[in-house]
N, C-alpha and C positions, 0 to 999 in steps of 0.2 A: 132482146127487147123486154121481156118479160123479168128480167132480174133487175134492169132499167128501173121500170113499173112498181115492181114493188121494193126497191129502196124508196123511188117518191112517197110512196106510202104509208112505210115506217117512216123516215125523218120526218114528213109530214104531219102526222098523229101526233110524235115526239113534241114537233114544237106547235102545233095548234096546244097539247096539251100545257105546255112550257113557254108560253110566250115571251117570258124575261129570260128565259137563259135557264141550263143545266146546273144545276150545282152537284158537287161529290152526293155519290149514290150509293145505293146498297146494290144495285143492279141496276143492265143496262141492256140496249137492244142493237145486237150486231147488225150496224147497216149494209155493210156488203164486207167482204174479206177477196184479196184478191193479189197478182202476184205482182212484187214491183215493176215497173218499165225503164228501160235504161241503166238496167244493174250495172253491165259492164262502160259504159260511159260516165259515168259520176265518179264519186266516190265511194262506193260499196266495195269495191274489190279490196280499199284500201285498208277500210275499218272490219271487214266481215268477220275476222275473229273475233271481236272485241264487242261484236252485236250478240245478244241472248234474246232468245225467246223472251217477249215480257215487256221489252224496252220499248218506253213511252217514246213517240215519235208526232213529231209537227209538220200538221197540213197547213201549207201555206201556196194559197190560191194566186194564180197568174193569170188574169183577163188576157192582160195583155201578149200575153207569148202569140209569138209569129206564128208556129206550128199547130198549137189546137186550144181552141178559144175555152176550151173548160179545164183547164190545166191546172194540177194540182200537184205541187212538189213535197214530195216527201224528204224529212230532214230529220236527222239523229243527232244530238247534241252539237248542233252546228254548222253537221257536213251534209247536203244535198246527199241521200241516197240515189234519187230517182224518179219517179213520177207514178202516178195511181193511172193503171193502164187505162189506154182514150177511153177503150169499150167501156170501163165500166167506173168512167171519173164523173159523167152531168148530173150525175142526182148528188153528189158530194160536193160538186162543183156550186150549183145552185143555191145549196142550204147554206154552206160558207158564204158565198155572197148577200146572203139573207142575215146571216151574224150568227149562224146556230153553232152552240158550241159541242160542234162534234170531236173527238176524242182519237187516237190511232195508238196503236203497237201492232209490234212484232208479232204477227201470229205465227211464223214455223219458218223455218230454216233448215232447207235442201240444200245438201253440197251435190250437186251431176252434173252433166254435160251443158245442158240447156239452161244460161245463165238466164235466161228470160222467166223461170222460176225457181232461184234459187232463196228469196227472200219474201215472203205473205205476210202483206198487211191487212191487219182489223181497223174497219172503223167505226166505233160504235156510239151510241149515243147515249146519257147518265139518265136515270127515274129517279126520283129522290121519291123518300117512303115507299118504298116498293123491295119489300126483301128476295131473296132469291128461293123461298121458300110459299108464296103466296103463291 
């Protein structure tokens, strides 16, 4: 609940400060990071070599899915990896439906047992004028 809370918080800030939209940034404000869901039912198993730390990835929001009303599919050049787990998809859910242009990659890549975290997405949000050094 509390990690919930304060992503509302940050995107919120984000885009009260940015009302029109994100543009490329010197720096940016991690919304939440977290592990994909459905690694091994998509297609990740398929591409996982060929994915690097780093690789910019598209959230594309699903109202409509039958299974959970904040749904947000994660995609890598094309192919559905997977989904931004339930617990921690409504505050990304939310701001996407609001038009915010939030941002994703690859943050780390685990190869072990537990396919439910072998791939962590960032999703973060761009400041423009704001360097990494302020």
């Amino acid at each position: 609940m509390f990690r919930s809370s304060c992503a509302h918080a940050v995107i919120g800030i984000a885009c009260a400060v940015f009302p029109g939209g994100l543009p490329a940034a010197d720096a940016v404000i991690v919304v939440q990071r977290s592990p994909l869901a459905g690694f091994r039912h998509y297609e990740a198993p398929a591409v996982w070599r060929d994915v690097s730390t780093g690789d910019r990835l598209e959230l594309v929001r699903e109202p409509d899915n039958p299974y959970d009303r904040n749904a947000v599919r994660v995609v890598w050049r094309g192919r559905t990896l997977g989904y931004l787990a339930r617990r921690d998809n409504e505050a990304v859910a939310r701001q996407l439906d609001r038009g915010a242009p939030l941002q994703a990659n690859v943050a780390r890549l685990v190869e072990n047992r537990n396919r439910s975290v072998r791939l962590e997405v960032e999703v973060v949000a761009a400041l423009e004028g704001v360097t990494r050094d302020q």
